[in-house]
C-alpha positions as CSV (number, residue, x, y, z in Angstrom):
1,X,98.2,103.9,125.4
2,X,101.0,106.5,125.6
3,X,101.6,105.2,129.1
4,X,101.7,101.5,128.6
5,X,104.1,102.5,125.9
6,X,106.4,103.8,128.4
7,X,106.7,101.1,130.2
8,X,107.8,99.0,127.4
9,X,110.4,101.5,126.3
10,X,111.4,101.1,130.1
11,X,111.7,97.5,130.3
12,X,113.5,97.4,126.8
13,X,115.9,99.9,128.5
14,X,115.9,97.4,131.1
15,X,116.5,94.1,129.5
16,X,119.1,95.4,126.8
17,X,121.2,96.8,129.7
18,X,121.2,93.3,131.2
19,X,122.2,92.2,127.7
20,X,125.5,94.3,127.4
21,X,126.2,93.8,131.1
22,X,126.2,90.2,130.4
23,X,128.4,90.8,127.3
24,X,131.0,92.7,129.1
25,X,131.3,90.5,132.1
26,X,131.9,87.4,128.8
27,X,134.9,89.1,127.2
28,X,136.2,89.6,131.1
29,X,135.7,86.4,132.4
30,X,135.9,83.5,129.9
31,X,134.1,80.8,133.1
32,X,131.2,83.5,133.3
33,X,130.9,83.1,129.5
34,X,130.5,79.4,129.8
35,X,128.2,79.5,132.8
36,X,126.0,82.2,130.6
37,X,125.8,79.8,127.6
38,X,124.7,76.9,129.6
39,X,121.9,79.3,131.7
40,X,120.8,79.9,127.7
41,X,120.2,76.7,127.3
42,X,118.3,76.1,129.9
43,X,116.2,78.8,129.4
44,X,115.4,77.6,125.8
45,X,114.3,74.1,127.3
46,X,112.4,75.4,129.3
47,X,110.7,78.4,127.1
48,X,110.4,75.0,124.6
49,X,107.9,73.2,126.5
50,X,106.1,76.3,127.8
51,X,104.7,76.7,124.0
52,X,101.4,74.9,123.0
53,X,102.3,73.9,119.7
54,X,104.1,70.5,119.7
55,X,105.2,70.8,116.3
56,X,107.1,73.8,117.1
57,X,109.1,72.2,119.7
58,X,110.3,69.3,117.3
59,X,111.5,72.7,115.1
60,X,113.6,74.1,118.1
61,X,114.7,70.8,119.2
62,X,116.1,70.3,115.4
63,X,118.0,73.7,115.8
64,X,119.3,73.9,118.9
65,X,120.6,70.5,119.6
66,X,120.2,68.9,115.8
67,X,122.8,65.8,116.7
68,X,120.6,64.7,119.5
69,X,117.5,65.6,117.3
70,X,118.6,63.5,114.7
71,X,119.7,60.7,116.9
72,X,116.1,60.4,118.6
73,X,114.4,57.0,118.3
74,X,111.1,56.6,116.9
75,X,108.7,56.6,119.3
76,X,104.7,56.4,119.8
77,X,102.8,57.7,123.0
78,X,99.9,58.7,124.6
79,X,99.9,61.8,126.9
80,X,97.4,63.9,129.0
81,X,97.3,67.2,130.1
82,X,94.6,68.1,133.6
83,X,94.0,71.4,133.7
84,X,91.5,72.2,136.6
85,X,91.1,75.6,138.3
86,X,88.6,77.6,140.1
87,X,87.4,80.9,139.4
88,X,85.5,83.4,141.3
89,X,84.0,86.6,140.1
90,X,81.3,88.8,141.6
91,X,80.7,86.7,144.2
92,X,80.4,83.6,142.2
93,X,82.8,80.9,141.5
94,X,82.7,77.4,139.9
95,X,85.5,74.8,139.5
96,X,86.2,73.7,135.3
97,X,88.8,72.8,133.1
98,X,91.1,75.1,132.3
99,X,92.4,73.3,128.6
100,X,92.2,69.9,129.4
101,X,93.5,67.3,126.9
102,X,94.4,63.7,126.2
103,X,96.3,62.9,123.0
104,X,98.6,60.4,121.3
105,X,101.4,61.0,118.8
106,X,103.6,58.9,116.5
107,X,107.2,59.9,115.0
108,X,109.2,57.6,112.6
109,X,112.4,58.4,110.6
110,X,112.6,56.4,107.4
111,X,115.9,57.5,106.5
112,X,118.4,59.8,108.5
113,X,116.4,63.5,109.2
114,X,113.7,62.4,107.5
115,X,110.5,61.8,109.5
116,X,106.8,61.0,109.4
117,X,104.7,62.0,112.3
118,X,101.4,62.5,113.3
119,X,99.2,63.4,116.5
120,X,95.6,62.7,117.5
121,X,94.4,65.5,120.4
122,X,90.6,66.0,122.1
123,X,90.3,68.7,124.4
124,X,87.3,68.1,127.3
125,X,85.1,69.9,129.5
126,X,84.1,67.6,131.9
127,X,83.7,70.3,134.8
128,X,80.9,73.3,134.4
129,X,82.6,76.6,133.5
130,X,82.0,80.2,133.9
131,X,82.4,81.1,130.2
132,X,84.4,81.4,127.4
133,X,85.3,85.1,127.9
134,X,87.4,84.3,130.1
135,X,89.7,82.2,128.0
136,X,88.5,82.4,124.7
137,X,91.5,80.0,123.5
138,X,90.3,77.3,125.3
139,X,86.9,77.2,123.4
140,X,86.5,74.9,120.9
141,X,85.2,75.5,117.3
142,X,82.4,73.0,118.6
143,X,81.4,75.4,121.2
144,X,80.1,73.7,124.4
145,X,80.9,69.7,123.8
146,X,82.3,68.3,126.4
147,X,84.7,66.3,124.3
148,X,85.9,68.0,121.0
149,X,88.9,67.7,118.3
150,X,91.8,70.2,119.6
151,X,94.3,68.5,117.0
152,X,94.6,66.0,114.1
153,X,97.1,66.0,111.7
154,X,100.2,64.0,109.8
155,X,103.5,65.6,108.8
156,X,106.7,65.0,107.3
157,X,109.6,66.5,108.5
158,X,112.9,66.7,106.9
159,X,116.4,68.9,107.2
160,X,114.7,72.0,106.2
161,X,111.4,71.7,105.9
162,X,108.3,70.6,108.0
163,X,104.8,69.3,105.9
164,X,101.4,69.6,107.8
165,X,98.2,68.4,106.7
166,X,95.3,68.5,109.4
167,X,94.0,70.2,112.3
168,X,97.5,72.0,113.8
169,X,98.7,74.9,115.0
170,X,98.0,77.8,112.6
171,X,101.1,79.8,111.1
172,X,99.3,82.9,112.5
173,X,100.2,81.3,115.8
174,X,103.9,81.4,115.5
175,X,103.6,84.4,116.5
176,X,100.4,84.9,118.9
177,X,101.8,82.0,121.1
178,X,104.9,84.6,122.0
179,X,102.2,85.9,124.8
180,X,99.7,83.4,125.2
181,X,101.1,82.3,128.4
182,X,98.5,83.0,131.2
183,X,96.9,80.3,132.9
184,X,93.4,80.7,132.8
185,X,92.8,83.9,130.7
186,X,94.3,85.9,128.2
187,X,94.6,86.0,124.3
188,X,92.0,87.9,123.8
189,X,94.0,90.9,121.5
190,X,95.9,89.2,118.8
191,X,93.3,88.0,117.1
192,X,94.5,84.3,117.2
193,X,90.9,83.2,119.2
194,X,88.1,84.8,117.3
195,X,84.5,85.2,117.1
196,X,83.9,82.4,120.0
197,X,86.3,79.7,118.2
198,X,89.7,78.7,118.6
199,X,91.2,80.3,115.8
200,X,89.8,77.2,113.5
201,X,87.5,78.5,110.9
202,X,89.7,81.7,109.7
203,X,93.1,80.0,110.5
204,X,94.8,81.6,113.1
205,X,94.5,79.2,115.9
206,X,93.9,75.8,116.0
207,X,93.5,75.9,112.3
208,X,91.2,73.3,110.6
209,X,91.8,71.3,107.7
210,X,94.9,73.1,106.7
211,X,98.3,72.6,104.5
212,X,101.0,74.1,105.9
213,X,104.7,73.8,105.3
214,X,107.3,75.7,107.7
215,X,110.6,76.3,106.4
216,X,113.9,77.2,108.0
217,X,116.7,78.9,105.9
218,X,120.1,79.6,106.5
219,X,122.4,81.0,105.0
220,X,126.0,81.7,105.8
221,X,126.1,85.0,107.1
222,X,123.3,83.9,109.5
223,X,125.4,81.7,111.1
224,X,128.5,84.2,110.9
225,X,126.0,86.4,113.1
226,X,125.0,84.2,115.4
227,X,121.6,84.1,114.3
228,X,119.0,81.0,113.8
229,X,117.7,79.5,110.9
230,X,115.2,82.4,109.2
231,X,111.5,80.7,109.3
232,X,109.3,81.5,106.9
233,X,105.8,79.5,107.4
234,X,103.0,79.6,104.5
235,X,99.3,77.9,105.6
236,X,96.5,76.9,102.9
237,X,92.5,76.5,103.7
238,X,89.6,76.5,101.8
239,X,86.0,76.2,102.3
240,X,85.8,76.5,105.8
241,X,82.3,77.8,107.7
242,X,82.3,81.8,108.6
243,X,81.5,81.8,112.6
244,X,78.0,81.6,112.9
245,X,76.3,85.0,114.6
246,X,73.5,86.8,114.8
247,X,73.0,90.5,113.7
248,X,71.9,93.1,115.3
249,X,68.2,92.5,114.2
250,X,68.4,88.6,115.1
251,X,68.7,87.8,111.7
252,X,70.6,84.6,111.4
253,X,73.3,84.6,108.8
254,X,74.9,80.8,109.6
255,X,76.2,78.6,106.3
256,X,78.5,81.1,104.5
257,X,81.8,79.8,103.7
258,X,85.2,81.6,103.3
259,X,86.4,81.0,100.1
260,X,90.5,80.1,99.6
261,X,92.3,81.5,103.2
262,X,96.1,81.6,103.4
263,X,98.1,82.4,106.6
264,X,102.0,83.8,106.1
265,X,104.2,84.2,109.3
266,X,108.5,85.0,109.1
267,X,110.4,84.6,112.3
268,X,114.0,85.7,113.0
269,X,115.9,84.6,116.1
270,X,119.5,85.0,118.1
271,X,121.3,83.1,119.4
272,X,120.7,84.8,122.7
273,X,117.1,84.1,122.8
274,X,115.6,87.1,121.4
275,X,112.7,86.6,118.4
276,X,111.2,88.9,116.3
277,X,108.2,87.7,114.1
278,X,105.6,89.0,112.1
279,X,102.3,87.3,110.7
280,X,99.1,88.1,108.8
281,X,96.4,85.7,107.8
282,X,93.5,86.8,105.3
283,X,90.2,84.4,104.5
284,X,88.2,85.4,101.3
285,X,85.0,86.3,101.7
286,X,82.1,86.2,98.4
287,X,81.2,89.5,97.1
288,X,77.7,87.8,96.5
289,X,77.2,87.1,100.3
290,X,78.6,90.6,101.4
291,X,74.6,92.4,101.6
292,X,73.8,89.9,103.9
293,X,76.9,89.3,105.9
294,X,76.4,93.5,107.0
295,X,74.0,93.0,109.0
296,X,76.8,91.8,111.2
297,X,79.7,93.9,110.1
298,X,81.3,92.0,107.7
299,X,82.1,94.2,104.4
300,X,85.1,92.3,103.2
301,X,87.5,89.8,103.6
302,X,88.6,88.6,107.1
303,X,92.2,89.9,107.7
304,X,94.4,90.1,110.6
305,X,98.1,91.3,111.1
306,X,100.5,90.7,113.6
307,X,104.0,92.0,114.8
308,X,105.4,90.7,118.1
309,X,108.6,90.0,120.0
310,X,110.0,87.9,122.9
311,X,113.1,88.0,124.9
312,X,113.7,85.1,128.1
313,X,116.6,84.5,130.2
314,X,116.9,81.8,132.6
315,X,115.6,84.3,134.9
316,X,112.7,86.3,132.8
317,X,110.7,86.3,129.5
318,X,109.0,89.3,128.5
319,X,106.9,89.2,124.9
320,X,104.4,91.9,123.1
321,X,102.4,92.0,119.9
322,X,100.4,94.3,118.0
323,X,97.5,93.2,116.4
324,X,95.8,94.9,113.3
325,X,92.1,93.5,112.2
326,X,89.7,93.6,109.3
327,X,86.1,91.7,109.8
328,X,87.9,89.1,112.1
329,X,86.9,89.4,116.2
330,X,83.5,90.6,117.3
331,X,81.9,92.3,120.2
332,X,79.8,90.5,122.6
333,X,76.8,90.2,120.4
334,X,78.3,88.7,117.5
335,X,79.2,91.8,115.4
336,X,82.2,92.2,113.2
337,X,84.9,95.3,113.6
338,X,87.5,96.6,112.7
339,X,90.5,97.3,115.2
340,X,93.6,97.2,116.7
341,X,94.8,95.5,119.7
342,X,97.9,95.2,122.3
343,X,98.7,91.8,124.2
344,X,101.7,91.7,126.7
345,X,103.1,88.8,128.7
346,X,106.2,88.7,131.4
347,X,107.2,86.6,134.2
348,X,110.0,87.3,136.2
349,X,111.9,84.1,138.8
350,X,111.7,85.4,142.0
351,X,113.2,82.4,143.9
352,X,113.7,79.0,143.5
353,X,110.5,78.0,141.5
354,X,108.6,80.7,142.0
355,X,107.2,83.1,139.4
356,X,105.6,86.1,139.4
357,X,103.2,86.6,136.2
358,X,102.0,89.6,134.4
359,X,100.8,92.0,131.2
360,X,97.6,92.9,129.7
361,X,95.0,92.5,127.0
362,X,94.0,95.6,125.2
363,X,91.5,95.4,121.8
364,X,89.2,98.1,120.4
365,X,87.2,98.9,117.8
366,X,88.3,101.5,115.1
367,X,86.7,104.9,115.6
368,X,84.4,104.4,112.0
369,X,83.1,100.9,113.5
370,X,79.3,102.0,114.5
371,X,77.8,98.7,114.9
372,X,80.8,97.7,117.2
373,X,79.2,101.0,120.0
374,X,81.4,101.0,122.8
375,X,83.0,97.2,122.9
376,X,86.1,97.4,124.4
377,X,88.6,94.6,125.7
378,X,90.6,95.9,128.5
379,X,92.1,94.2,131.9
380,X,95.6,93.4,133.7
381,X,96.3,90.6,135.2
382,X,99.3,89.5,137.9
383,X,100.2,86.2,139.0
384,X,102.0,83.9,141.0
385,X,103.3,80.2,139.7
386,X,105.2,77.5,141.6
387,X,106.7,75.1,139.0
388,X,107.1,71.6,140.0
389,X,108.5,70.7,136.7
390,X,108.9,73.7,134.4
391,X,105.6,74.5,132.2
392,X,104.3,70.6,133.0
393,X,103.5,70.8,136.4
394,X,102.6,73.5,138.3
395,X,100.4,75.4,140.4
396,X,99.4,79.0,140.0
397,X,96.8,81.9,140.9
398,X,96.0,85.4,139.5
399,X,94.1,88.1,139.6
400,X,92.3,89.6,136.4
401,X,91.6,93.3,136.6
402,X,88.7,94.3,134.2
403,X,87.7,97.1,132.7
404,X,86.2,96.2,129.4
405,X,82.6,97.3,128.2
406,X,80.1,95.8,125.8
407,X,78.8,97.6,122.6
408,X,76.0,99.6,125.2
409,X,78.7,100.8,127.2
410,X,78.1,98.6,130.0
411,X,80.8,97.0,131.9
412,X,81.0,93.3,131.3
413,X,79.4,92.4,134.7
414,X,82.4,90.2,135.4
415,X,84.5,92.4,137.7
416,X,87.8,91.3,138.8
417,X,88.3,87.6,138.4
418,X,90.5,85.4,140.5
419,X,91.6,82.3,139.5
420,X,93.2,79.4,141.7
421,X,94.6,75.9,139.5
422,X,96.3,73.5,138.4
423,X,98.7,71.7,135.3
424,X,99.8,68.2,135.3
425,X,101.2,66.6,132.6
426,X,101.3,63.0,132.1
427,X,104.3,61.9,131.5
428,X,105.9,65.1,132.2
């Protein structure tokens, strides 16, 4: 850990240098200055379509361009999203869907920055695939149907304030989405993909049957400073299914509920594309159910934590989070821990459209977690992306570097993984 701390110290060095290079050349060089703000814009349309949430991309549009935001006509469309890749590991490969999805969405403003919206969105898994484990955000909360529910919700949006009732985003995600960015693996530390789902059941991804308000708030010496509206985003659930798993002795524990689940996530951003944000989600769990919910780890309420940070240029983005976990992820068989865990994502323009990709995944067990043995999360992965159109259309390949082990101490039997696909987005 101390060494993969380094590195981040390093690259902070790094990108903070580029920083006050680029300020000094400013003050010298008024043209340079207006060249630089324009690159920054560019690199927040861009890092705007890269995210998975389509909520949050009506929020950035609002802030950093709110005349042409508010101008925007109402509209109704139908999209898809084909996501096919292949992967090979240990000598075997197979070709699947990589997050496929066809959707349709619906915005209408009813009085000047005031707007009702909604979006219908089924994921598919039309091709056979390897597993989950490689990409446990792609799983659905449905497991293994071929079509399932990614997104369903309405909302109202207005000059401050955004209203969700549904199926959306979670406000734990605000934060994990700063490094899910690989194509074909990853987010497997922050805890936003848990216990085989996609984050639906406790909240944190793809959250299910939620109400959830995100507010932005500025005051005056935020825009003095330069800064962007503060976010603070608060999520409601009740009553939704714990993740059905077996213990240890095959006892099956399935039909126990979390009680009343709340998510809480604040972000704070420059002007100059830097974002710090912190989140922590927490779904109740019955005292009365707790001597049968041992048998698989869980001795309390689900809780996770999260502190992360991004940075992009027109040229690079480089984001890491932390991850802090109570009775939330689970080792191969189905048990509960406790742990901590490190995700990291960067990608650096090395010509034209190309991209190289990188970071790791990093979760484990506290030390006082018996049931949880030797389960480890643990691999690397570097890529390479050609961007046809931004984040909409592309192609990319990369190379996973395992070294996790189950609860026995064995490795995963997955080796390293290499992955070959494909994004097309319809319309773009």
């Amino acid at each position: 850990m101390t060494k993969k701390v380094s590195i981040i110290i390093v690259l902070t060095i790094i990108f903070c240098s580029e920083k006050l290079f680029a300020q000094t050349a400013q003050q010298a060089d008024p043209e340079a200055a207006l060249i630089r703000q324009s690159e920054q814009q560019q690199a927040r349309e861009r890092e705007k379509e890269a995210g998975e949430d389509p909520l949050k991309q009506r929020e950035k549009s609002k802030v950093d361009t709110p005349v042409e935001h508010a101008s925007k006509p109402n509209e109704f469309g139908a999209y898809a999203s084909l996501r096919v890749r292949y992967r090979g590991s240990g000598g075997e490969g197979a070709l699947d869907d990589g997050g496929s999805r066809i959707g349709a969405n619906a915005h209408w403003q009813f009085r000047p920055g005031y707007w009702l919206g909604g979006r219908a969105e089924a994921g598919f898994n039309l091709l056979d695939r390897l597993g989950s484990v490689f990409n446990p955000g792609a799983s659905s909360s449905e497991g293994e149907d071929e079509i399932f529910v990614r997104l369903f919700y309405a909302n109202l949006e207005t000059p401050y304030l955004f209203l969700v009732l549904g199926k959306a985003w979670s406000t734990y995600y605000s934060v994990a989405g700063f490094t899910d960015r690989f194509a074909g693996t990853g987010g497997s530390a922050s805890g936003a993909f848990n216990a085989g789902t996609d984050g639906g059941p406790s909240g944190t991804g793809r959250a299910d049957e939620v109400l959830q308000t995100r507010i932005h708030i500025e005051p005056a010496y935020i825009r003095l400073n330069k800064m962007k509206p503060f976010t603070l985003n608060v999520q409601l659930q009740h009553g939704q299914e714990i993740p059905s798993v077996l213990a240890a002795e095959n006892s099956d524990v399935s039909g126990f509920n979390y009680g009343y689940a709340f998510g809480l996530s604040a972000l704070l951003q420059t002007r100059d594309n830097f974002n710090l944000g912190i989140a922590y989600n927490r779904a109740q769990v019955s005292e009365e159910d707790l001597p049968e919910l041992r048998s698989v780890g869980i001795d309390g309420d689900s809780k996770a934590l999260l502190l992360g940070a991004k940075w992009f240029s027109d040229k690079w983005y480089f984001a890491s989070n932390f991850s802090w976990m109570w009775n939330h992820m689970t080792t191969e068989e189905g048990v509960y821990f406790d742990g901590k865990g490190w995700e990291t994502y960067g990608q650096y323009n090395l010509y034209n459209r190309w991209w190289m990709t990188g970071g790791w995944n990093y979760l484990k067990p506290n030390d006082n977690q018996i049931q949880a043995g030797n389960y480890q999360v643990k691999y690397g992965v570097v890529g390479l992306r050609y961007s046809f159109e931004k984040f909409n259309r592309m192609l990319y390949a990369n190379v996973r570097f395992d070294s996790s082990t189950t609860s026995d101490a064995n490795e995963r039997g997955l080796s390293n993984t290499y992955t070959v696909g494909i994004r097309w987005n319809i319309p773009r």
